[in-house]
C-alpha positions as CSV (number, residue, x, y, z in Angstrom):
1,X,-71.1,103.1,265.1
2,X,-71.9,104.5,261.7
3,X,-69.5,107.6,262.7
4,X,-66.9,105.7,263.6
5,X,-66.8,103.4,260.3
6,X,-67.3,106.6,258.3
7,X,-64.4,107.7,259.8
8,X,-62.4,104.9,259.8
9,X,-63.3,105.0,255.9
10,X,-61.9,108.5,255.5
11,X,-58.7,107.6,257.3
12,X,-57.9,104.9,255.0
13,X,-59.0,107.0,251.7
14,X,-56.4,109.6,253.6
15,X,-53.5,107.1,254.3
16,X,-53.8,105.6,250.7
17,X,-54.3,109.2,249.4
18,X,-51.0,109.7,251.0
19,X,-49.1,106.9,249.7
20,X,-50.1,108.5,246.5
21,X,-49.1,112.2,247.1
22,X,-48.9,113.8,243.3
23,X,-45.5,115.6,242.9
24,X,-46.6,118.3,240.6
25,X,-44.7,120.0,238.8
26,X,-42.4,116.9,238.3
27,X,-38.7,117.7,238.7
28,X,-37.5,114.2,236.7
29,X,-35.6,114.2,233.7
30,X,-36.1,111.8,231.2
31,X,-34.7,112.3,227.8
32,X,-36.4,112.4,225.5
33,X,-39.5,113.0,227.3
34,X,-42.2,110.7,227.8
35,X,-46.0,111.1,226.8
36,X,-47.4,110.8,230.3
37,X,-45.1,110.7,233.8
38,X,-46.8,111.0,237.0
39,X,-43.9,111.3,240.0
40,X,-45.2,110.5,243.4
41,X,-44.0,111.3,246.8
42,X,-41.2,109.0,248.0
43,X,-38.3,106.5,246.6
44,X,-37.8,102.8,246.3
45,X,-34.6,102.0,248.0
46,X,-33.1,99.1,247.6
47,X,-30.6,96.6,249.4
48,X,-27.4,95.8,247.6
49,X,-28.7,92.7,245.7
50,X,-31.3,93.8,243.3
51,X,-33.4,90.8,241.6
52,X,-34.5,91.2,237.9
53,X,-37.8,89.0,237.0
54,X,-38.3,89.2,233.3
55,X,-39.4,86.6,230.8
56,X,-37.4,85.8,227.6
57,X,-38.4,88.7,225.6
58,X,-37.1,91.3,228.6
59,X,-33.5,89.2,228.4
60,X,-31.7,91.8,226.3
61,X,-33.3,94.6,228.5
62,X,-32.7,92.2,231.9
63,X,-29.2,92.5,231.0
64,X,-28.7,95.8,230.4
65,X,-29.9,96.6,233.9
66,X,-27.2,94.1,235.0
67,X,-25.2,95.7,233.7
68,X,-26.0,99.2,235.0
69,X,-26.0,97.8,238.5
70,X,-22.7,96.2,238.1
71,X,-21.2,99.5,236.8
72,X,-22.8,100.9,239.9
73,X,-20.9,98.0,242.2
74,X,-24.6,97.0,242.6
75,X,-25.1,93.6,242.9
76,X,-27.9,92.4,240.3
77,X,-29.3,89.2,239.1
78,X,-31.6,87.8,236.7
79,X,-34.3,86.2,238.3
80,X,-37.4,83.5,237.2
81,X,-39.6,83.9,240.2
82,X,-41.3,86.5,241.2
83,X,-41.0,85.8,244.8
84,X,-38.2,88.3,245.6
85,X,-38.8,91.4,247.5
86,X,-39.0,94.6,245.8
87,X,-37.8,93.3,242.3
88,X,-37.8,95.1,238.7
89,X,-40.2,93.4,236.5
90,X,-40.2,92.6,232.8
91,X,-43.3,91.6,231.4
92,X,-45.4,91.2,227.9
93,X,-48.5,92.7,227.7
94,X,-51.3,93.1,224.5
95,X,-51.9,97.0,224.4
96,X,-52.3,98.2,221.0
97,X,-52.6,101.9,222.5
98,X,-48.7,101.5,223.5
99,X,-47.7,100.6,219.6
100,X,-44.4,98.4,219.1
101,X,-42.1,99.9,221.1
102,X,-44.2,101.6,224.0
103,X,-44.2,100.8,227.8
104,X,-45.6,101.3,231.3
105,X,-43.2,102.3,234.1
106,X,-44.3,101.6,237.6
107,X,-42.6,102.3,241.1
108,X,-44.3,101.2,244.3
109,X,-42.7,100.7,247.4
110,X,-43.4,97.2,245.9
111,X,-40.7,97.5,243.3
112,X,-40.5,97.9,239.6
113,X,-42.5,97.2,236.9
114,X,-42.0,97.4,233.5
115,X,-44.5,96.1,230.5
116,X,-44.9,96.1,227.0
117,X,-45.7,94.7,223.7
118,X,-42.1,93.8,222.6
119,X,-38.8,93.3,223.5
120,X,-38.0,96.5,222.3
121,X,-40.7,98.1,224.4
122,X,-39.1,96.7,227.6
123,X,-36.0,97.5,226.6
124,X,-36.9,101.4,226.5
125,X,-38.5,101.6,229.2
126,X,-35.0,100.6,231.1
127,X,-33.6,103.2,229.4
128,X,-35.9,105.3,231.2
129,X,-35.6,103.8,234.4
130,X,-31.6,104.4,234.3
131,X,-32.7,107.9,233.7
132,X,-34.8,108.2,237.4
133,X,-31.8,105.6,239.5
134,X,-30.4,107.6,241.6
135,X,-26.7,108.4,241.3
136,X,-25.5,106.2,243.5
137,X,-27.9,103.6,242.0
138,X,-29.8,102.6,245.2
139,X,-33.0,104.1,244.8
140,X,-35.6,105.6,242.3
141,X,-38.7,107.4,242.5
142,X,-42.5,106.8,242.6
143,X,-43.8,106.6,239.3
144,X,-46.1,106.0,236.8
145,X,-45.1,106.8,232.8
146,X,-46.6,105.3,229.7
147,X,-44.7,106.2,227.1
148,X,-44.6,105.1,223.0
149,X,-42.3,106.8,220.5
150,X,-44.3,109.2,217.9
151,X,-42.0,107.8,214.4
152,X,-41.0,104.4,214.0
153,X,-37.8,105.9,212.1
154,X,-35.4,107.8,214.7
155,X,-32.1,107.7,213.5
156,X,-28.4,109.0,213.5
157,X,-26.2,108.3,210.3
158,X,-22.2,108.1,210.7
159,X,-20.1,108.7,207.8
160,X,-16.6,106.1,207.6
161,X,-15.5,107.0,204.4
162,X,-13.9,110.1,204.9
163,X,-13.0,109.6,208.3
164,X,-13.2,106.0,209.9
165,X,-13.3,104.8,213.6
166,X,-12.7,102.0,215.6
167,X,-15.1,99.5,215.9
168,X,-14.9,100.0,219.7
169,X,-16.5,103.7,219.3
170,X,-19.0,102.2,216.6
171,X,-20.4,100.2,219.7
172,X,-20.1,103.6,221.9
173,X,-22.1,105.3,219.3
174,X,-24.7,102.8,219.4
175,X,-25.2,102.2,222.8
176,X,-25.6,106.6,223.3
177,X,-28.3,106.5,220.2
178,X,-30.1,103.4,222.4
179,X,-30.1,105.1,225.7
180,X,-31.8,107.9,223.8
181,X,-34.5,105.8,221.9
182,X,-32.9,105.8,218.7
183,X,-33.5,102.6,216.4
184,X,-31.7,103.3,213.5
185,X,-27.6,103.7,212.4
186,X,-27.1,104.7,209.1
187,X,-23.6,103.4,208.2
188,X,-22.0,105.4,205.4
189,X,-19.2,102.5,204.9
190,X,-18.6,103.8,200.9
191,X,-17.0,107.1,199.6
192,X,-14.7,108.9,196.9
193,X,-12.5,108.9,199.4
194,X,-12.0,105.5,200.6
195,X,-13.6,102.1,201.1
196,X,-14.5,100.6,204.2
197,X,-15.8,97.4,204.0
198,X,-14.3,94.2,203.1
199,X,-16.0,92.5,200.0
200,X,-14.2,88.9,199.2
201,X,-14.8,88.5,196.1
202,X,-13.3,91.8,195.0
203,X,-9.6,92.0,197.2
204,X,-9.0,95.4,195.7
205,X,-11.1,97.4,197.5
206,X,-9.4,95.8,200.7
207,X,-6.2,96.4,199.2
208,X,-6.2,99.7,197.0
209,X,-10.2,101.3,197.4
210,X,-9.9,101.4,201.1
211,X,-6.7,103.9,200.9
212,X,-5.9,107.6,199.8
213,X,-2.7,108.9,198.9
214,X,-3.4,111.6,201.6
215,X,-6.0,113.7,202.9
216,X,-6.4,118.0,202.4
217,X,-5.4,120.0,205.3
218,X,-8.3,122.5,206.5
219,X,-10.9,124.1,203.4
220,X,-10.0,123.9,200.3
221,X,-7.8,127.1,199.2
222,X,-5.7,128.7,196.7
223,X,-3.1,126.8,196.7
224,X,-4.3,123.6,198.5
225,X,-2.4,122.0,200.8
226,X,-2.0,118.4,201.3
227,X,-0.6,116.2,204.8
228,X,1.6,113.5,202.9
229,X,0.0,110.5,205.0
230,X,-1.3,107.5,203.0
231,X,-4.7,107.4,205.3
232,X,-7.6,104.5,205.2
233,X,-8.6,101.1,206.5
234,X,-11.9,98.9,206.1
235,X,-13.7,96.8,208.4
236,X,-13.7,93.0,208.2
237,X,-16.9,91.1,207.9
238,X,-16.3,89.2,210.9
239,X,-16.1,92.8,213.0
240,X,-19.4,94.0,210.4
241,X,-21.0,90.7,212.0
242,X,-19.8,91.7,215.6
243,X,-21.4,95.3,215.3
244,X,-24.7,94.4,213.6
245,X,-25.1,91.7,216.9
246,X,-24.2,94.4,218.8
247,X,-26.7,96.8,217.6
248,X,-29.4,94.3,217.6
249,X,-29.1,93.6,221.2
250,X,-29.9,97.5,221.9
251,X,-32.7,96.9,219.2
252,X,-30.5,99.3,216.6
253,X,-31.2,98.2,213.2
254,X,-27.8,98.7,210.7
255,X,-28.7,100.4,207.4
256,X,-25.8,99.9,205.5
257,X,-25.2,102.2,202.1
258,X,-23.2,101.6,199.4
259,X,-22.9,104.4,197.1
260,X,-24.4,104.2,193.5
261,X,-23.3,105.9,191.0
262,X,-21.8,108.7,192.0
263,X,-19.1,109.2,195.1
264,X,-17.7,105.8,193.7
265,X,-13.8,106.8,193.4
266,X,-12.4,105.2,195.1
267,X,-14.1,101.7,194.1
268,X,-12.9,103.0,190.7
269,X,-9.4,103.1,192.1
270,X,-9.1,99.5,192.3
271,X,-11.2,98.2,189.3
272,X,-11.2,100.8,186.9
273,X,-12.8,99.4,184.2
274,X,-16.1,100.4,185.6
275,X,-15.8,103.7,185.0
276,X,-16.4,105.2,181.5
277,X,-12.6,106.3,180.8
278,X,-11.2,103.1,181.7
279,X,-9.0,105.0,184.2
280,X,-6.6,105.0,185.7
281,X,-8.4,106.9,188.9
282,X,-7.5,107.4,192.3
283,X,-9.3,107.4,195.5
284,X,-10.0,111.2,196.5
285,X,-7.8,113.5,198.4
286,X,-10.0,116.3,198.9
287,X,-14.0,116.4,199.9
288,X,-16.4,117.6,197.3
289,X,-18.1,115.8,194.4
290,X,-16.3,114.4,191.3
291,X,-17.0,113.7,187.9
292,X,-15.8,109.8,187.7
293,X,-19.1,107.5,188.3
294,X,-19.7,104.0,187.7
295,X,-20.3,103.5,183.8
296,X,-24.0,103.3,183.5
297,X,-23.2,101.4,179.9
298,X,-21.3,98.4,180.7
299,X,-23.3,95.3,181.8
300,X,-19.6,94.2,184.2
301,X,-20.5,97.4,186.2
302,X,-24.2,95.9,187.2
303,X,-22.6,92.6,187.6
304,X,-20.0,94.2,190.2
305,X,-22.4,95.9,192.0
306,X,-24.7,92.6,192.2
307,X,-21.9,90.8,193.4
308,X,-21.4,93.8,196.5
309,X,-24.6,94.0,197.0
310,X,-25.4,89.4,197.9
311,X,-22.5,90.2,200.5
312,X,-23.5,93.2,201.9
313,X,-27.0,91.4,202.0
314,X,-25.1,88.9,203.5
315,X,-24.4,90.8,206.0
316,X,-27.2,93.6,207.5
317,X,-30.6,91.7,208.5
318,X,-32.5,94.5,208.2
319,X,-35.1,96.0,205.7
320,X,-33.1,98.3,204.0
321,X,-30.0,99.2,202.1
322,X,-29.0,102.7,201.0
323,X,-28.0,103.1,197.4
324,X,-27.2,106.7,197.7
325,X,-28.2,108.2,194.9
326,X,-27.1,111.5,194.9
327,X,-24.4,114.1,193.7
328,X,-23.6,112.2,190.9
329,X,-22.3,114.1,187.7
330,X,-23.3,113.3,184.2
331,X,-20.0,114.4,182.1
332,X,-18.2,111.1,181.8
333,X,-21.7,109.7,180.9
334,X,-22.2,112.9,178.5
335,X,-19.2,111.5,176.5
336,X,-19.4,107.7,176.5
337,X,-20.4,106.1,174.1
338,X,-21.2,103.2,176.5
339,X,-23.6,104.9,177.7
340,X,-25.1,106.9,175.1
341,X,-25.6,103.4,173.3
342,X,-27.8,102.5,176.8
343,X,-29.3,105.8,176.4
344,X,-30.5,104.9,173.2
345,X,-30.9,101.1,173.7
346,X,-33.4,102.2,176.6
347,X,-35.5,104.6,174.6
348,X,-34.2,107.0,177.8
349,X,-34.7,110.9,176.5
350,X,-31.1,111.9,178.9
351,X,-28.7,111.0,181.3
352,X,-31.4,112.4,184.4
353,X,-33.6,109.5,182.6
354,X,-29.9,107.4,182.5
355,X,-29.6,107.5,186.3
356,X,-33.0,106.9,187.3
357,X,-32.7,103.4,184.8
358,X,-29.2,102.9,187.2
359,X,-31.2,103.4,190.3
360,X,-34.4,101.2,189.2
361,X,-32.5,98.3,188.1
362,X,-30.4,98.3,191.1
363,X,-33.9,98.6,193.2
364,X,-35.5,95.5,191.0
365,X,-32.3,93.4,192.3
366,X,-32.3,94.4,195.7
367,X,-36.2,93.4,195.9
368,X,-35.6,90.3,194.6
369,X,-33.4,89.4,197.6
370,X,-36.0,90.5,199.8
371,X,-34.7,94.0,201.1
372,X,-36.1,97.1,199.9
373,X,-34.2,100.5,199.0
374,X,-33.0,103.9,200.5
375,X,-31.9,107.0,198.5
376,X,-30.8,110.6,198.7
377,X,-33.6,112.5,197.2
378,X,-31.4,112.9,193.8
379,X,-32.9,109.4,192.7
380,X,-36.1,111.5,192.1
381,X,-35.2,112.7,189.0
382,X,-35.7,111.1,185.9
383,X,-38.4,109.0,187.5
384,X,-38.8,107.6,191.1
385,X,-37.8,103.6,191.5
386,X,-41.3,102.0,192.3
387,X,-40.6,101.0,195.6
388,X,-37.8,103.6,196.7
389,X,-37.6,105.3,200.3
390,X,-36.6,108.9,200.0
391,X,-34.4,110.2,202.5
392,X,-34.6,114.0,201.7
393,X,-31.8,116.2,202.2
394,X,-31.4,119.2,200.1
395,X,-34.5,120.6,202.3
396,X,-37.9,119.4,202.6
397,X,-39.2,119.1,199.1
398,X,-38.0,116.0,197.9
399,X,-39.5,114.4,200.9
400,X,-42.8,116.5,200.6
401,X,-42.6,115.2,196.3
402,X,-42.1,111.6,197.3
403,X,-45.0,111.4,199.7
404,X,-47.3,112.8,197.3
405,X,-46.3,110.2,195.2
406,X,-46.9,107.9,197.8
407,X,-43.8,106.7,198.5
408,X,-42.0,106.1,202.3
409,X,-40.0,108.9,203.3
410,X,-37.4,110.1,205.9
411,X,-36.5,113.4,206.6
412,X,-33.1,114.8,207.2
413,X,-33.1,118.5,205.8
414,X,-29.6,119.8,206.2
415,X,-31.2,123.0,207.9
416,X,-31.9,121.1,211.3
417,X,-30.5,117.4,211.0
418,X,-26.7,118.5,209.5
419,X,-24.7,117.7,212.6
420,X,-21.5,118.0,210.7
421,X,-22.6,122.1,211.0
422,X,-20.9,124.5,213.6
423,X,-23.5,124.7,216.5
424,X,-21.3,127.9,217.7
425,X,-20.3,131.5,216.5
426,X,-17.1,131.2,218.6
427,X,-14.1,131.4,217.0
428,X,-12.9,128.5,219.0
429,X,-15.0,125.8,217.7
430,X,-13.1,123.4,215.6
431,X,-13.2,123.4,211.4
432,X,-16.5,121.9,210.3
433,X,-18.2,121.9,206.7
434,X,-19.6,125.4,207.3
435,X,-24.0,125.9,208.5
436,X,-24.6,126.8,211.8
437,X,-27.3,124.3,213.2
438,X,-27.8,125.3,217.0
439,X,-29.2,122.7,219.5
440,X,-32.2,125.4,219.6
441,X,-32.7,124.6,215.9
442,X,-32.4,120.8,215.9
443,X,-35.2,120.7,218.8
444,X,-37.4,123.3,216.7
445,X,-37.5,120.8,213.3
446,X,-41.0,119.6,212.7
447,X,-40.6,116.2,210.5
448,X,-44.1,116.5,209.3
449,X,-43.9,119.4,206.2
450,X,-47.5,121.5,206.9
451,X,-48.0,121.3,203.0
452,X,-48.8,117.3,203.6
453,X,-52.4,116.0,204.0
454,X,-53.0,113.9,206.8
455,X,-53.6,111.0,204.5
456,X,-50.0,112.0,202.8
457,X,-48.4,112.7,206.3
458,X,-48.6,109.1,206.8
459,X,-45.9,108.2,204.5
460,X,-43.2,110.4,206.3
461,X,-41.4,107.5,208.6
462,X,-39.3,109.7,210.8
463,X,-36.2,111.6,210.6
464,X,-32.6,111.3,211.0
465,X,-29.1,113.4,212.0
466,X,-26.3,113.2,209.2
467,X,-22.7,113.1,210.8
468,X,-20.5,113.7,207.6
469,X,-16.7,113.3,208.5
470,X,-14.7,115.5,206.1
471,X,-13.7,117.3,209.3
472,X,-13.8,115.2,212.2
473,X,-10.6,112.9,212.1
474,X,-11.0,111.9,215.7
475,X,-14.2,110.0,217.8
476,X,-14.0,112.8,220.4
477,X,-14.8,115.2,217.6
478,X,-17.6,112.9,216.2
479,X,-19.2,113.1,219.8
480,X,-18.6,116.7,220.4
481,X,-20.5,117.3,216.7
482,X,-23.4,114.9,217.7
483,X,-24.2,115.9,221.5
484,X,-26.1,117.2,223.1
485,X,-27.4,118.1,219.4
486,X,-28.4,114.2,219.3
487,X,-30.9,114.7,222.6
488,X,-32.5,117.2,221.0
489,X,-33.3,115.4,217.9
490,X,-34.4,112.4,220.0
491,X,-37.0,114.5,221.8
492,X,-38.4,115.7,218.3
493,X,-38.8,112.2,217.2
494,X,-40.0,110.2,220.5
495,X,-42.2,112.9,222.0
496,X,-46.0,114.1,221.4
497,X,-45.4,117.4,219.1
498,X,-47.6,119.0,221.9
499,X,-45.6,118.2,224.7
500,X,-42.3,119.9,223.8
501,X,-41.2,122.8,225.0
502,X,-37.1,124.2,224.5
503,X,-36.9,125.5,227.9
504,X,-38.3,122.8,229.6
505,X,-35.9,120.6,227.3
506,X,-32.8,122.6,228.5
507,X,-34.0,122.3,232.5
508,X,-34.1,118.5,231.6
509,X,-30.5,118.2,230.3
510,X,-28.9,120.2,233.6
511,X,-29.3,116.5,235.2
512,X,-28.8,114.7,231.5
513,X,-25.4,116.2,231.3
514,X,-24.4,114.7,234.5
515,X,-25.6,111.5,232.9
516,X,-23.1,112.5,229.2
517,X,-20.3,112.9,231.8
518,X,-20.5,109.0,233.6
519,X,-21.1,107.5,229.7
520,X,-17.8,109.4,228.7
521,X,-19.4,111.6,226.4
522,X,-16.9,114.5,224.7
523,X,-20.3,116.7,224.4
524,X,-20.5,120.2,223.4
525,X,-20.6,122.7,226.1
526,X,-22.9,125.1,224.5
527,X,-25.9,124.7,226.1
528,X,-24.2,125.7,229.3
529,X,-25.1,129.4,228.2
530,X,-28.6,128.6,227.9
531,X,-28.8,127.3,231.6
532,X,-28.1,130.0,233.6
């Protein structure tokens, strides 16, 4: 008798064993890649009406599945009990090893499960799912992933000043950065060269900022030739409103910047007296950086910008606004006498000391409405505002400066996060800025300087890809710019340092670009080379 139950003991330690059967190595492709992902023998397969359990903090992630399934021709629902067979679940759990926006991922022959700490949490680990559904939607593998980003900052910037785009392909470019784990736009909506969004209680820079007489054709060259077209647009603060709902559904939070002092042109354009001369100015032409700047002097160009800034407030929920900050000359300020009397009114010792007075009174206003500032590593000179983010982009070092002086910092060095850079030798690929920033590059960046302590490492948030527009008139070259260089920079930011590797990366993506191709993604071809 005792054989026979030690036998029947074995047996069942077998069959469970081999309900269990470890798939190692693990063909899946998940992008970017999660800390731990177990794949087990077999696949959930479902019938054609999928049920979605979730509670109320899964709804935004409930309905994205829906969605999914529907663009499968998948029937799906959103369900409250749990009494469906093999369903997807979305539930809250208390995990503090998961942080914020972590999850579990579990498929049984039981179904689905999904848990974390937030909404957000959930809401990634669908994106991950959609990664392991089948094609044809109907199944998924056997699974178990726990997963939790490494930076709370991951984000991709988009430049509408020199080029603008739809709001439809604004939506398109969030939805790719949430499938990817991204969780922050940067929206460039101010430039030299035009003005894109509408402020009421300043009409002009819907009616005048917001255009250019006409844009340069190609580099700039001896002589330099122009297309003839008046070019611009802005976008209304009813679309603004649609966009930032939009984004927050996919838990993208909107930075907006306004640019401040410099790159202002074209906001000089239409109310000139805010610059030193007293005009008359034009919106730019041309890309590059220009002496006309806001008139640090005059108290009517704070109240301007105070007036801006309550709408744009207004506006963008979120923590942060972007002041800019950078490339922003000193010759009109060298010469006004405006200026020179706030020079000397302020005790400052120069027009470095000038700006930073522009950039910590701006700060001081923001904070009093609650948000807190974002600059180009430029406001570091002449003093750093007291409660400033860097976002450091002439290299590392204004990034490594501002976190040993304790201050929040993004990185975004133009070597690896410049998407606007060719990513080819070919003389085929289209005009861009000039660089060359291969997907091999972007996935090599570290975000975490080695000349930081541990205790000053801490103040480093994340990093971020730049997407200036100077050459990309058209969305399908802002896509073909941004991916697959995007995926890349999404690994770097979600996964453990220790657990990525560039060739496993590019035997991930052979299945990923399959997944670029059904969202309609113009990506670069590149990486094509590297698979075979």
């Amino acid at each position: 008798m005792k054989k026979l139950i030690l036998a029947s003991i074995i047996f069942a330690l077998v069959a469970a064993c081999a309900t269990k059967e470890i798939i190692a190595p693990s063909n899946l492709s998940i992008i970017p890649k999660p800390v731990e992902l177990t794949e087990y023998k077999g696949e959930l397969k479902w019938n054609n009406n999928i049920a979605i359990v979730s509670t109320e903090e899964g709804g935004a992630a409930a309905e994205f599945l829906v969605e999914f399934f529907k663009s499968k021709k998948i029937s799906a629902s959103i369900e409250s009990s749990s009494e469906v067979e093999r369903p997807i679940t979305l539930s809250i759990l208390s995990d503090s090893t998961l942080k914020m926006e972590g999850y579990r991922l579990s498929v049984t022959k039981k179904g689905v499960t999904i848990q974390a700490n937030t909404g957000a949490g959930l809401f990634y680990g669908v994106q991950s799912l959609i990664q392991l559904i089948s094609i044809d939607g109907n199944q998924v593998p056997f699974v178990e992933i726990t997963d939790y980003p490494r930076f709370s900052y991951r984000g991709l910037h988009l430049d509408v000043g020199r080029h603008m785009f739809p709001v439809a392909f604004i939506k398109k470019y969030i939805d790719l950065m949430a499938r990817h784990k991204f969780n922050r736009f940067h929206w460039h909506l101010t430039e030299d060269q035009g003005w894109r969004i509408e402020i009421k209680k300043y009409p002009k820079l819907q009616e005048v900022a917001a255009f250019r007489k006409e844009t340069l054709i190609g580099h700039a060259g001896m002589p330099e030739k122009f297309d003839g077209i008046k070019y611009g647009g802005y976008y209304t603060q009813e679309e603004i409103k649609e966009v930032v709902h939009y984004a927050a559904d996919r838990f993208v939070t909107i930075i907006p910047e306004i640019e401040l002092p410099g790159h202002s042109q074209a906001a000089l354009s239409a109310y000139p007296n805010l610059g030193c001369t007293g005009g008359p100015y034009e919106a730019a032409t041309k890309w590059g950086v220009f002496d006309p700047v806001y008139c640090a002097g005059k108290e009517e160009t704070f109240e301007f910008l105070e007036n801006v800034l309550d709408e744009v407030i207004s506006l963008f929920p979120g923590q942060y606004i972007h002041i800019g900050g950078d490339e922003c000359p000193k010759t009109s300020w060298e010469k006004c006498s405006h200026c020179q009397g706030r020079i000397k009114e302020q005790g400052l010792q120069d027009e470095h000391e000038l700006q930073s007075y522009f950039i910590q009174r701006i700060e001081k206003y923001v904070n009093s409405k609650g948000k807190q500032i974002i600059g180009w590593d430029e406001i570091l000179e002449g003093g750093l505002a007291p409660n400033a983010t860097v976002m450091s982009w002439r290299g590392e070092e204004g990034g490594i400066a501002a976190a040993k002086q304790q201050h929040q910092v993004i990185m975004t060095p133009g070597n690896w996060c410049y998407l606007d850079h060719y990513q080819d030798t070919s003389k085929t690929e289209p005009l861009a800025i000039g660089g060359f920033t291969p997907i091999s590059e972007v996935y090599s960046y570290e975000p975490l300087p080695a000349q930081l302590t541990a205790t000053e490492s801490k103040y480093i948030l994340g990093a971020q890809g730049n997407v200036w527009t100077e050459y990309m008139k058209t969305s399908d070259h802002v896509e073909y710019m941004v991916y697959p260089r995007a995926c890349a920079l999404a690994e770097v930011l979600w996964s453990t340092k220790e657990s990525r590797n560039y060739d496993d990366f590019i035997h991930r993506m052979k299945p990923h670009l399959t997944r670029l191709d059904g969202w309609k993604v113009n990506y670069a071809k590149h990486i094509l080379k590297e698979m075979n």
